[in-house]
N, C-alpha and C positions, 0 to 999 in steps of 0.2 A: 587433144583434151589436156588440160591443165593438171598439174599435179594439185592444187585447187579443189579441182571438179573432181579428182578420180578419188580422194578424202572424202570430198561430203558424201560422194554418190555411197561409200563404206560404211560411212556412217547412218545413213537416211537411204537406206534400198528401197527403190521406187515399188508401191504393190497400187494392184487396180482397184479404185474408190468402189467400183460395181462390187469385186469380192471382199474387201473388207465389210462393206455395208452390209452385206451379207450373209457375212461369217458372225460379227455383231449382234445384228440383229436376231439371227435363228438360236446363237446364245442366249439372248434374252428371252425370248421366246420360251425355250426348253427351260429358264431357269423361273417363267412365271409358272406354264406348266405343271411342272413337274414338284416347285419348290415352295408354290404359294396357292394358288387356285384351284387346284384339282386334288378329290382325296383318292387314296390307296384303296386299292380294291380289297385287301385283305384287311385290316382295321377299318376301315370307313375314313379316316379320318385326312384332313389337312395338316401340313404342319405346324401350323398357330396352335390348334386344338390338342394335337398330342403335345406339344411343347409345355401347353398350359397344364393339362394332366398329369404330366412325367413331374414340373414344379413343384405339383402340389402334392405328388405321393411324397418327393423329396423332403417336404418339409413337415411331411407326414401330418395333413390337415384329413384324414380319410373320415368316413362317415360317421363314428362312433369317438371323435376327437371334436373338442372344442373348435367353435368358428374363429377363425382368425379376418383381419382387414382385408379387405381385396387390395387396397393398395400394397401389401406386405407381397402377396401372391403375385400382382401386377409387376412390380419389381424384379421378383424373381425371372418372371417370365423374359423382359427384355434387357435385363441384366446378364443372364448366364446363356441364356438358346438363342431369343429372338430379337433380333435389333433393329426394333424397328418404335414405332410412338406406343405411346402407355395409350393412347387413345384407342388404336384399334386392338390391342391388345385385351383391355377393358371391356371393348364390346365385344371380342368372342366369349370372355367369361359370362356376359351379362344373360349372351344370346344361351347359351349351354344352358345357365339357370330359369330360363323363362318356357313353362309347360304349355304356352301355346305355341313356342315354336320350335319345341324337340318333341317326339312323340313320347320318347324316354328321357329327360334331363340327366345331363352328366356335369351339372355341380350346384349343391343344395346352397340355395341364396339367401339372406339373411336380412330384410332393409328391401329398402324400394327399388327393386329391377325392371320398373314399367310394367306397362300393360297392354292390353290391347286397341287402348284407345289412342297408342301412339306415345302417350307419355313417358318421358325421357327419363333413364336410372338415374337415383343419387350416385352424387360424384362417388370416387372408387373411396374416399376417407371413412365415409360416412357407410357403407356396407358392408357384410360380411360377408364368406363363404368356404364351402368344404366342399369335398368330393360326393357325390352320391352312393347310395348301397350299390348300384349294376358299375361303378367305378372298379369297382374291385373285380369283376369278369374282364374288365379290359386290362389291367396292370398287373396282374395275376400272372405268378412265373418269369417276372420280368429278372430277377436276379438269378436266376437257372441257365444261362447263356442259350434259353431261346429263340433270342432275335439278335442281327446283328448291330450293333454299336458303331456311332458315327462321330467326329470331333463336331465341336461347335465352333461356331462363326471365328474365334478365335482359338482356336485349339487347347485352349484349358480345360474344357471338360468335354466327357464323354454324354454322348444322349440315344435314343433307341432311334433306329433308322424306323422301324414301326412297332404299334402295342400287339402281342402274344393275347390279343380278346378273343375271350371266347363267345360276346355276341354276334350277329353278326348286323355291325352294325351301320354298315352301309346304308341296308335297304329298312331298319327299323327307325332308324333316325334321317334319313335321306340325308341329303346335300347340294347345295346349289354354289356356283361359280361363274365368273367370267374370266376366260385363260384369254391368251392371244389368238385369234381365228377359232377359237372354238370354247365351247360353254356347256356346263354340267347343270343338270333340272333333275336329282331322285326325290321322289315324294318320298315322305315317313311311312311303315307298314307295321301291321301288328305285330307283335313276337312270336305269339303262338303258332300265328298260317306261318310266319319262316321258318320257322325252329318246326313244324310238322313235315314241310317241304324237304328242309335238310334230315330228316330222318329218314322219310319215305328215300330220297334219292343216296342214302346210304347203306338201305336197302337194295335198293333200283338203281347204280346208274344208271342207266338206260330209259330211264322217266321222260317223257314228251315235254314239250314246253307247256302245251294242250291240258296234260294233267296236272302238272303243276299250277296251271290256274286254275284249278277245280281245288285247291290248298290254298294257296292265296288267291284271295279273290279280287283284291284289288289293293290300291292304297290305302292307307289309316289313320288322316290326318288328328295333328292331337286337340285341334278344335270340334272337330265330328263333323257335322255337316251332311251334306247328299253329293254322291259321283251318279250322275245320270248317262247312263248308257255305258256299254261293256265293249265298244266294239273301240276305242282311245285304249282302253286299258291291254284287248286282245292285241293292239298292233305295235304298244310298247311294250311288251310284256316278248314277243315272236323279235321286232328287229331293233328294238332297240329306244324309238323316237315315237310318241305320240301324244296327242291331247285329250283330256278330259275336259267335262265339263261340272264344277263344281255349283253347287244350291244349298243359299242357307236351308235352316230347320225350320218347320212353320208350322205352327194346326192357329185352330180357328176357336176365337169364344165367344158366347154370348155374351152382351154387355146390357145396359139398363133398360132391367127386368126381359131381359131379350128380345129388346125390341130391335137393338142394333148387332152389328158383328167389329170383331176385333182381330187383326192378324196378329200372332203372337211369334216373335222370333228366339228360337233360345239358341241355335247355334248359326256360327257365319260361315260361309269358304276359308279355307287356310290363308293365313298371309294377309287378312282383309282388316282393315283399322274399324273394328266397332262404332268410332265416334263419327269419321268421315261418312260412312256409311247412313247413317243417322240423320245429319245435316246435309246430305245429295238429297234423301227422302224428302225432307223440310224447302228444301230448295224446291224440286221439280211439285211441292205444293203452292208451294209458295208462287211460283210462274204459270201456275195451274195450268200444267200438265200432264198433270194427274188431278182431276178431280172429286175422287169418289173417299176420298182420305180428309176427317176432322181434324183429327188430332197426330201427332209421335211425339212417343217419352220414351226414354231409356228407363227402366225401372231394376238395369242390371244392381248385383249387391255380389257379397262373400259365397250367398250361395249357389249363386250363378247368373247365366247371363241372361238377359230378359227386354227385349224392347215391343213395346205395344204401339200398335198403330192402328187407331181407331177409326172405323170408315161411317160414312153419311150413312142415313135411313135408307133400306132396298137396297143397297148396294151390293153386288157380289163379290165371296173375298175371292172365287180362285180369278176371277176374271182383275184384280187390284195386282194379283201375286204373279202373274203372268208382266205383268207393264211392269212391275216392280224390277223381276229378271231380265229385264232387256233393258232398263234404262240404268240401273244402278248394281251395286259388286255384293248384290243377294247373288246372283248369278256370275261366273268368271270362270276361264278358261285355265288350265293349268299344263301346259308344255312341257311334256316330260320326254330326258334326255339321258340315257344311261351311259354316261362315259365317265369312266376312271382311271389310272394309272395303276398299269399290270406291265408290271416287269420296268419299271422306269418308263414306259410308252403311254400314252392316250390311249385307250379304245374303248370304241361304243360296244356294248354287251348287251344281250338279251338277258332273262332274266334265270337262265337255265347256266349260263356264263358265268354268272355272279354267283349263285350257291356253290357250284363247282368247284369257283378260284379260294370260295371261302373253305370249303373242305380241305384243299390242295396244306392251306395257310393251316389249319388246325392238324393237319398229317408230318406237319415240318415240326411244330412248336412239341408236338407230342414225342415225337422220335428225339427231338434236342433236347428237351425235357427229362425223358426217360435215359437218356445216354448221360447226361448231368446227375441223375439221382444213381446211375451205375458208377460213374465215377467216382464219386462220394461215398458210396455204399462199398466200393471195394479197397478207398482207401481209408474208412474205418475197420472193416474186417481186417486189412493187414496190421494195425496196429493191434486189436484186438487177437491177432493172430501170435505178437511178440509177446503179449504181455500171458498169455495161456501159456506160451514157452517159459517164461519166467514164474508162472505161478508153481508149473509142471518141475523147475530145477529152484525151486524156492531158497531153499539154504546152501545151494553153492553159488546163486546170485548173491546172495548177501555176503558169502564168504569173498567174492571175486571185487565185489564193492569195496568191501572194505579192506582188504590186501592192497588196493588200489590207491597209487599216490595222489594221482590225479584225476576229476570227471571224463576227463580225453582220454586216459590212462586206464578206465573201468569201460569206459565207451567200446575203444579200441579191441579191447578181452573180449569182451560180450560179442562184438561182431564176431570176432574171429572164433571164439568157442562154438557159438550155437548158432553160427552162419545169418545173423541178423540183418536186416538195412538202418541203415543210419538212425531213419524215422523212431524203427523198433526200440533202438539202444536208447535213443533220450528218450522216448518215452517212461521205460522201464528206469534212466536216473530218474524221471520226473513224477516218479507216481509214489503216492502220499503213500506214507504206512497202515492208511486207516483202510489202504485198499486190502492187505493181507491178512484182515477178519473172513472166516469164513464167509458169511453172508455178501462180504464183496468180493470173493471169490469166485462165489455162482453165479452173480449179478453178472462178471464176467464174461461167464460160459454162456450163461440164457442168450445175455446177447449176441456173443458170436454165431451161438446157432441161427438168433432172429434177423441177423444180418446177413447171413448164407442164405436164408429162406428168402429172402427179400430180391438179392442178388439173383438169385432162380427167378422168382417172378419178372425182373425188370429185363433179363435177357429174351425170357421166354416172348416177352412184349415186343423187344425189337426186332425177334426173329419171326413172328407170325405178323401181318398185314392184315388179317380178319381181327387178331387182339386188338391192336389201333383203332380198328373201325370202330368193334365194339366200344372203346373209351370213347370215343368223339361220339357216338351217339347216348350216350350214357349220361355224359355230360349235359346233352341238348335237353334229354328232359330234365333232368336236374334243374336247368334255368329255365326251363317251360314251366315246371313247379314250383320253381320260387316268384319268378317274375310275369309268368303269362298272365293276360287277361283277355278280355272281350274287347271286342272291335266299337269303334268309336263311330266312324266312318259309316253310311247306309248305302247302299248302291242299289241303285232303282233303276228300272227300266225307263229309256231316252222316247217320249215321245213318237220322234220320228225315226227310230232305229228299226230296224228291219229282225224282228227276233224271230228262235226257231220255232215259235209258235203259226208267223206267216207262210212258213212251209212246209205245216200237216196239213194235213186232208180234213176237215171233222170224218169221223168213222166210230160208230158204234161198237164197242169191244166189250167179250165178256172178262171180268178181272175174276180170276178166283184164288182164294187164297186158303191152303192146307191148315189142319188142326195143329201140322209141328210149324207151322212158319214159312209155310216157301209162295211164294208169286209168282203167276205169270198173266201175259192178258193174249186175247185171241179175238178176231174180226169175230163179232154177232153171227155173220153170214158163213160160219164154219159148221155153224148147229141150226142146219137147214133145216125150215119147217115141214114138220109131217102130220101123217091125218092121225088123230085119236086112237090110241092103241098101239101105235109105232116101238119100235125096240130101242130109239133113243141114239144117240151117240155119246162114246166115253169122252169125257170130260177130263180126270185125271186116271191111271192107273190106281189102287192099290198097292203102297209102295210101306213096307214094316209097318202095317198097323196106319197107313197114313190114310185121311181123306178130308175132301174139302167142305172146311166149314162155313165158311161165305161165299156169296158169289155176287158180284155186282155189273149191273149193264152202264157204262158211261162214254162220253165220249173224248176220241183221244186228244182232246182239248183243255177234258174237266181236271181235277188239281183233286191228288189225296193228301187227307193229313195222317199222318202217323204221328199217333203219343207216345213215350215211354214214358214206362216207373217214377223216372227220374226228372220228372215234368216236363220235359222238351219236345218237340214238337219240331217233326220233318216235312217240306213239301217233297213233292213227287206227282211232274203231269203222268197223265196217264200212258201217252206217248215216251214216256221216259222209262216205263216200269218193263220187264224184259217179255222179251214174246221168243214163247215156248211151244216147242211140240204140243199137238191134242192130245193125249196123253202123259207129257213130262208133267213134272210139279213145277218146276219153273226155276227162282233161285230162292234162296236163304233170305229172308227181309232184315235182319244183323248184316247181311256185305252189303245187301244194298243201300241201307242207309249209313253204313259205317258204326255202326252202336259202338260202344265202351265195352271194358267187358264183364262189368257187373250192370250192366245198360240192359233192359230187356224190352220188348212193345207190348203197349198196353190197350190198345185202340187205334182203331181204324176210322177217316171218318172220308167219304167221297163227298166234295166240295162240285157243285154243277157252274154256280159264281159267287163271287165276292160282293156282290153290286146288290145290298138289301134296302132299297129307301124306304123301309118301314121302319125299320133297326131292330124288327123282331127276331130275326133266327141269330141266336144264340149258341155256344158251344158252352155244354156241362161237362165239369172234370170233379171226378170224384176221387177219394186218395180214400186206404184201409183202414186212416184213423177215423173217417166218419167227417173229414171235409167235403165240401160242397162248396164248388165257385162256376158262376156264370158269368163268359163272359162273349160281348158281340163278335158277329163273326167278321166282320171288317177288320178286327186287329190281328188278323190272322191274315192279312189277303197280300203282304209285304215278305217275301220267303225268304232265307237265309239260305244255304247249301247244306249247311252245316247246322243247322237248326236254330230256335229262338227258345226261350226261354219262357213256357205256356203257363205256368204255377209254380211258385216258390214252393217248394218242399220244407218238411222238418225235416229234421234228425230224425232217422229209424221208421219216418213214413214213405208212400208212394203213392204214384195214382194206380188205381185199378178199374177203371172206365172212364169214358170221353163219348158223348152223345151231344147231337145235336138237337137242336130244342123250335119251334116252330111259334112259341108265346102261349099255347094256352095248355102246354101241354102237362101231367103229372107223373110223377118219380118215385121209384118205389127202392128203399134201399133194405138189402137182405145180408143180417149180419153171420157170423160162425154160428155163436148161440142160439140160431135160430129166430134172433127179432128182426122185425120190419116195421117198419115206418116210409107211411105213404103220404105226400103231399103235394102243393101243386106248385107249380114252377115259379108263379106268382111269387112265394115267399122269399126267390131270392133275388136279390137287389144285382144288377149285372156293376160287374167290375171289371178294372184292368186286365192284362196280361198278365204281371208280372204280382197280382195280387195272392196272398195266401188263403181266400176263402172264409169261408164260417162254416159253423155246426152243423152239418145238418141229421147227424142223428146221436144222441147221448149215450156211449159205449159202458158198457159193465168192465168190470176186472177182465184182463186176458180177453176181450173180445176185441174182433176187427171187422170192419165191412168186406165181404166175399162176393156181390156182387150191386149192379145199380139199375134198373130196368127202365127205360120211359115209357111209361103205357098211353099206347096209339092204339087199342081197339076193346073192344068187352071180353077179351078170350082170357085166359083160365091163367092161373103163374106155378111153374115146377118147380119145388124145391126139392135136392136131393142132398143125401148125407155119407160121411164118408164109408161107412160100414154098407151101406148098398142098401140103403132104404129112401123111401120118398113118397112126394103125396103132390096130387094138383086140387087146388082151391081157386074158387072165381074170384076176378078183381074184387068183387060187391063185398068178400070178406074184410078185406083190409079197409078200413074206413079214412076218409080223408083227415088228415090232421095236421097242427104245425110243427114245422120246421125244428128241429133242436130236441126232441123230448125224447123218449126212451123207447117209445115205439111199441107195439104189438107183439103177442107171439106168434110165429108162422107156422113152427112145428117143432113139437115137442123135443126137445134135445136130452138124451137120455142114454144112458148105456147099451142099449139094444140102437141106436142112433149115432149115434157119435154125435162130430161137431158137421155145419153143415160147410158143403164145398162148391157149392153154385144153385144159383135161380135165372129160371129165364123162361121169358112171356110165349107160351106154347098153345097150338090149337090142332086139331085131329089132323090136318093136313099133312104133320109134320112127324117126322122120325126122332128120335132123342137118341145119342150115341153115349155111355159110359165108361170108361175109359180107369184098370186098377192101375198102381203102382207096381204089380207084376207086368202088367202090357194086356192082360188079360181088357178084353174090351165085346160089349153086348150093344146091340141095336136093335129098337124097339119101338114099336107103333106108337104111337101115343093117344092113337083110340081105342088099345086097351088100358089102359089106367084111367079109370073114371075120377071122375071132380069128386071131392069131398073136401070135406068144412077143414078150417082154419086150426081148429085147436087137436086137432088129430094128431095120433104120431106118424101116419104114412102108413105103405106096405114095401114089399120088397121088389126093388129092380132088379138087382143080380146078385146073385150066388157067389159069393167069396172065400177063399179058404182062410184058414185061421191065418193070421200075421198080413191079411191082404187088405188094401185101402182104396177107397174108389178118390180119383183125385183130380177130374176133368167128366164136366161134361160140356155135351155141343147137340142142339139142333140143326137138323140138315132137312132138305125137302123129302117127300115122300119117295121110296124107291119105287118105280111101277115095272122096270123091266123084267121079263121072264128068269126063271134058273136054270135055264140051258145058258151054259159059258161057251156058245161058240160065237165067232165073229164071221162074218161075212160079208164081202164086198156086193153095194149098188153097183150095179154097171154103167146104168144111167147118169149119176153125180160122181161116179168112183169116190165114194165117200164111205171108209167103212162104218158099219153099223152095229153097236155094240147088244150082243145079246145076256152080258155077264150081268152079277150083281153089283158091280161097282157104283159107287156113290153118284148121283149126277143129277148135278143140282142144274135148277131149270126155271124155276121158276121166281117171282120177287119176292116175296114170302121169307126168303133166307138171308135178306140183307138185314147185317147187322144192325142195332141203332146208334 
């Protein structure tokens, strides 16, 4: 070999094209990754995004500061972080500011940012922008050395490796990418289900994936729309990857004089261009087809979106709305893909993964946090430390100062005298005279103490691991209270999905539910039939004064509603409600629907189907101030988990019954004071869901409605009072009248009387149960209190001591079993046989209205 050859070969070392390419390329790879396409499991975000964020606090444009140019902001961004075109840089800001495609926007837009019809932003000169209010959850604590610090592209300045947010805003804002060999799809979710999920599991690590979708139910897009079928969301939600299937919004109108129908669309699928959408419709008319379609207009505006699409005479709309979803993007599939970068890596995560990593992130930020505010805090205490020494030898500092030739010369002394640090000593040359008034004396001391106390608390924090928790859950409501809301998003059951409806049995069950609140259900065929005269079997135990005040036979197919106070409204199949021992009470109906805890239930109502092509049965909700709202019961046949929203409530009102109404039926309402007003159903016009009602009876000073009765037969109505008096009068008293007026007297309300505390439509067959405020509680036939007239003051139910108040009553069915308390076993059915006097309702008669 040449000396030639044996140079170059020094200079130019042969390496293999296979491993270079290689090496190369998985560089690039890791550097799209990791650096550009994929966001952080802990922030949510990319780096375009935080870079633009981190800009914009720098230039401190935050929500409650004037709007600056996007071109000022745009600038910044690929000037000092990102070096790359104003162009795309531009459209991350534009995308962060546009509310249909963040669920939560993270920067408030100013000027034309598009829309959803595709229309392109004004250039970056021409608009504004600032940060949003939930900007500040994510940049919060960023100067407390809670994250680490990275150079930028050219090592002049420093930027955040990630934001210290305390949303979590991965899974509320989703994220989509394409990396190299691999691609990110998170849909947007609501704040509330995450922020619930992240409590519950800070409660619970140990939470199921399982349960956690009973908190989130699914995604949340910020267009709303319909996710059809559960079972795309169960299998992304467990490993990771799956698809749903999204449906616009739709109902249906009458159009001229009703003689035709109109599809009416207010919301699209996420992600779907409004306008193209529009013009596919017009197209496949226009190629006819689709035939059964006159007209489309967009008739969207400011206040929302709206396109009508008018169909021929006769035409059916669900059968138009069906072709509509398979030929055009009313209907579209949405791939979802939960992969992030965790730990500098890619990985696909389930969704039990993701709250975890977010805890882990808010465990870090908190401890670096609190070790940042200890540092600071103890090294204000120590200076405040010098200076209490100084106050403490006040006139030989001053004497020592001024002996002194020099600053460095008094500095020096001062150390050395009273064993000072450096810090101590200038401080002490550097503090004003105006500090040496008393009052800035004590200012002194207060603080040293408030800063000792402070320093207790921030140790005590680092040292205990349940304090932390505590903070990070504390937190979570905090932004669940400031920024939660309701779900956008509808999720409806998929046609052809396979629900756990398909695999009950139908089975007749008896449901019975206790005077304090508990449920359970049991097979009909438990309460075997016997001949006339039979000793019955126990139904519930006698449990502190407990027994059951309804009972209903349904099947465990049929759908309860539960109302509360607070107008909300729970579904519950019956197969869902818990099954208990023949004698247990069952469970609490507060866990099982999750109530609040000023939330309490107000009504019960058993749903057999949803499916009324008359449109007559109706659900009546009454509140204490004397509203009255009817509304169909089809708007109820769509359930939430978490409930929907049945009556707008005031301030300071509530509902206090929910019945369901048949169209011809009439209403009897029974106030404190003693009035009633009876009328017929007729008078009220049915409304919304989400409607607050009318008058339906004109309340006095201090009075409130105490109870609502629908009368289904000729039999007699009880009123009683709280001093332990009352009186039964026949319907035929109460004379029919309208709506709104002041109503009747029922019974006399008078000092031997009191105020009254319940009515309800009784006949001899039936027992009345009394119930004081001591626990003290009477049961009684109700064929001995004979019927007497309306304007009476009543006689006495029970016997009360002074300061005692009667404060519940309940009818239950007749007791007919013997007062021998023994039980004994059939041997034939091995079924015991109860011979006590326990309550044991049996018959229909007892179901509520």
């Amino acid at each position: 070999m040449s000396a030639d050859t044996e140079k170059s070969s020094e200079q130019f070392p042969t390496i293999s094209i296979e491993k270079e390419l290689q090496k190369s390329y998985l560089e690039y790879a890791m550097s799209v990754i990791v650096g550009r396409a994929l966001p952080d499991v802990r922030d949510g975000l990319k780096p375009v995004h935080r870079r633009a964020l981190f800009a914009m606090r720098e230039l401190g444009v935050h929500f409650n500061r004037p709007y600056v140019k996007s071109a000022r902001i745009v600038g910044d961004v690929i000037g000092k972080y990102h070096p790359h075109g104003d162009t795309a840089a531009y459209d991350t800001i534009v995308r962060m500011a546009q509310d249909f495609s963040l669920r939560y926007p993270l920067v408030d837009g100013q000027g034309n940012f598009g829309s959803m019809d595709g229309d392109s932003p004004a250039a970056m000169r021409y608009t504004e922008a600032r940060m949003t209010r939930i900007d500040r959850e994510i940049v919060n604590d960023l100067d407390k050395e809670t994250v680490d610090w990275i150079p930028n592209y050219d090592n002049s300045l420093n930027e955040p490796a990630v934001m210290p947010s305390k949303i979590p805003n991965l899974l509320i804002n989703g994220s989509s990418g394409i990396a190299v060999g691999m691609a990110t799809n998170i849909p947007p979710h609501n704040l509330t289900e995450v922020l619930d999920a992240l409590i519950t599991m800070v409660d619970d690590p140990n939470i199921t994936v399982h349960e956690i979708m009973s908190i989130i139910t699914g995604p949340d897009f910020p267009t709303g729309g319909q996710i059809c079928g559960r079972a795309g969301i169960r299998e992304a939600y467990e490993t990771g990857k799956g698809v749903i299937v999204i449906r616009a919004l739709t109902h249906i109108e009458k159009i001229k004089e009703g003689k035709r129908e109109a599809i009416i669309i207010t919301e699209v699928p996420y992600q779907v261009n409004k306008a193209s959408l529009v013009e596919k419709i017009a197209e496949l008319v226009k190629d006819k087809k689709i035939n059964s379609i006159s007209e489309v207009r967009d008739e969207s505006d400011r206040h929302g979106l709206r396109v009508v699409i008018e169909l021929k005479k006769d035409e059916i709309a669900d059968i138009v709305i069906n072709q509509l979803n398979s030929m055009t993007q009313m209907q579209k599939s949405f791939g979802i893909i939960l992969l992030a970068i965790v730990n500098n890596k890619p990985e696909i995560l389930n969704i039990k993964q993701i709250l975890e990593h977010f805890i882990v992130h808010r465990k870090v930020i908190i401890y670096r946090r609190t070790a940042f505010e200890l540092r600071k805090a103890e090294e204000k205490a120590h200076i405040l430390e010098g200076l209490k020494i100084a106050l403490d030898n006040l006139d030989d500092v001053v004497a020592l100062i001024r002996a002194s030739n020099s600053p460095q010369e008094a500095k020096d002394e001062l150390i050395r005298r009273y064993d000072l640090s450096e810090i101590q000593a200038q401080t002490i040359l550097d503090m004003r005279l105006q500090r040496l008034t008393g009052l800035e004396r004590e200012k002194i001391v207060r603080d040293y103490e408030e800063i000792m106390e402070e320093i207790k608390n921030l140790k005590a924090i680092l040292a205990d691991p349940q304090l932390v928790m505590q903070i990070i859950k504390d937190e979570f409501n905090e932004l669940k209270e400031q920024y939660g809301d309701d779900r956008r998003t509808e999720i409806i059951d998929a046609t052809d999905e396979i629900l756990p409806e398909d695999m009950i049995a139908p089975e007749d069950m008896a449901v019975t539910i206790t005077h304090s609140g508990y449920i359970k259900r049991n097979p009909v065929s438990l309460y075997r039939s016997q001949n006339r005269g039979g000793k019955g079997v126990t139904a519930v135990k006698n449990i502190e004064e407990d027994f059951v005040s309804d009972l209903y036979v349904a099947s465990t197919l049929d759908t309860f509603l539960f109302f509360t106070n607070q107008g909300k409204v729970f579904w519950r199949k019956v197969y869902m409600l818990p099954s208990a021992g023949r004698t247990a009470r069952g469970k609490a109906i507060v866990n099982l629907l999750n109530l609040a805890e000023d939330e309490k239930l107000a009504a019960i109502l058993p749903i057999v189907s949803f499916d009324d092509e008359s449109n007559e049965k109706t659900i009546l909700m009454v509140t204490k101030s004397g509203r009255i709202k009817k509304t169909s019961l089809q708007e109820f046949s769509r359930p939430l988990r978490k409930g929907k929203r049945a009556l707008t409530i005031n301030e300071g009102d509530e509902i206090i019954a929910a019945h369901l109404l048949n169209g011809d039926d009439t209403i009897l309402l029974v106030t404190r004071k003693g009035m009633c007003i009876h009328f017929a159903e007729s008078d009220i016009r049915t409304m919304g869901r989400t409607a607050a009602g009318v008058m339906g009876i004109r309340l006095g000073a201090d009075d409130i409605v105490v109870s609502a009765i629908v009368i289904n037969s000729n039999n007699s109505v009880l009123i009683a009072t709280e001093n332990g008096f009352g009186k039964r009068s026949p319907i035929e008293e109460y004379r029919l009248q309208k709506r709104g007026g002041k109503g009747v007297r029922g019974i006399k309300r008078s000092e031997r009387n009191g105020d009254v505390i319940a009515a309800k439509q009784v006949d001899d067959e039936e027992e009345v149960i009394l119930i004081a405020d001591s626990g003290k509680m009477i049961r009684m036939d109700l064929s001995t209190i004979r019927v007497i007239g309306r304007s009476t003051q009543g006689v006495k139910l029970i016997n009360l001591d002074e300061n005692e108040r009667v404060v519940s009553m309940d009818s239950v069915a007749k007791d007919t079993s013997s007062d021998d308390d023994e039980e004994i076993v059939d041997d034939e059915n091995n079924v015991e046989i109860s011979e006590s006097d326990d309550t044991e309702p049996g018959t229909d008669e007892e179901q509520s209205e």
